[in-house]
C-alpha positions in Angstrom: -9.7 -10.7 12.7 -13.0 -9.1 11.8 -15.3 -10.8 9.3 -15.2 -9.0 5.6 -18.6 -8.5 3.7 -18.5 -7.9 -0.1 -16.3 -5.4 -0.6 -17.4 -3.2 -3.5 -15.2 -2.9 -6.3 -14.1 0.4 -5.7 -13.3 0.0 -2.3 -10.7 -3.3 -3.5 -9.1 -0.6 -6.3 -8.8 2.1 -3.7 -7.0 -0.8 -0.7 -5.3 -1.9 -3.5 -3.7 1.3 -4.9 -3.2 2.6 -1.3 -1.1 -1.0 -0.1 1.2 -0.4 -3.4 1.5 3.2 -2.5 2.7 1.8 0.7 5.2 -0.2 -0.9 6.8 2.4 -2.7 7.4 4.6 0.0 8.2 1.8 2.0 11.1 0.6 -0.4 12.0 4.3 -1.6 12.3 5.4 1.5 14.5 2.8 2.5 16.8 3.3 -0.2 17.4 6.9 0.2 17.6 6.9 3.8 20.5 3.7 3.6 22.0 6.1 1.0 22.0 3.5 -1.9 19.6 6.0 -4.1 21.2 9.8 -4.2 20.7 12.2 -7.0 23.2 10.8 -9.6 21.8 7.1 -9.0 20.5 6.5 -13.1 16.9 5.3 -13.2 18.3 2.0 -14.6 20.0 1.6 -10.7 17.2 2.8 -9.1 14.5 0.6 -10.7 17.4 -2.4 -10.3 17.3 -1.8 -6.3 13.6 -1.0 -6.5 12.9 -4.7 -8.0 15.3 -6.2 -5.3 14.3 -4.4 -2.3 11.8 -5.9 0.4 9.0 -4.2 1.9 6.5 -5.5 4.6 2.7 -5.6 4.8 0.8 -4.3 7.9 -2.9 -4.9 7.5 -3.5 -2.5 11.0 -0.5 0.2 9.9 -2.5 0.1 6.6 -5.6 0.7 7.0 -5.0 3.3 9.9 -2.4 5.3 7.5 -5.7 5.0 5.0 -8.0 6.0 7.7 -6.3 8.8 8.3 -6.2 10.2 4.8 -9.7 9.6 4.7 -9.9 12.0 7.6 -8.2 14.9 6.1 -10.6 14.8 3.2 -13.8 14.9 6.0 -16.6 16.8 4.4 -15.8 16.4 0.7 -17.7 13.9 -1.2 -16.5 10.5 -0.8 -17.2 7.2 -1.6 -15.2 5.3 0.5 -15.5 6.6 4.4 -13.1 3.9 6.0 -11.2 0.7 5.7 -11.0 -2.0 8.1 -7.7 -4.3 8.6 -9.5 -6.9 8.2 -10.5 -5.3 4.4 -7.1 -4.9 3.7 -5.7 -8.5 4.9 -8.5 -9.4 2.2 -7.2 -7.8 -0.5 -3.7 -8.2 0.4 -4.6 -12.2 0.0 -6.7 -11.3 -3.1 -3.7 -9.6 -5.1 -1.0 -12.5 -3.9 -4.1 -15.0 -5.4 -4.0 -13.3 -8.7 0.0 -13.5 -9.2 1.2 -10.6 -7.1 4.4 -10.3 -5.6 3.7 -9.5 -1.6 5.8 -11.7 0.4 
């Protein structure tokens, strides 16, 4: 793995929002697709099999799926231009140090 600088703040709030994006439509995905959320699931069920649903953490699938966001938005003011894996294995291991629930 790549050494990590200091990241800048809003670089760790953008990796950060971005990996839990990741686990939503990691976990919603998989609950539609295995049929277990349709459209007359309540949202009392749905947040039920949310909270006991799995989802796995790719530092690579992450950052590329970032990267290529990033892409789309070429040529519009940005502050963040790219992520590494490596950045995102850090804050991965940042947000399980502070109490969050990645596995």
């Amino acid at each position: 793995m790549e050494p990590v600088d200091i990241v800048p703040p809003e670089k760790i709030a953008f990796i950060a929002y971005n990996i839990g994006i990741y686990e939503s439509v990691q976990k919603f995905g998989g609950l539609i697709t295995s049929g277990k959320i349709t459209s007359n699931t309540d949202v009392a069920k749905v947040a039920e099999l949310l909270s006991e649903s799995n989802a796995f953490y790719d530092a690579e699938m992450i950052s590329q799926l970032v990267n290529a966001m990033l892409q789309q938005q070429h040529g519009k003011n940005s502050t963040i231009k790219r992520v590494t894996s490596a950045e995102v294995s850090y804050i991965i291991s940042q947000l399980k140090a502070a109490g969050v629930s990645i596995p």
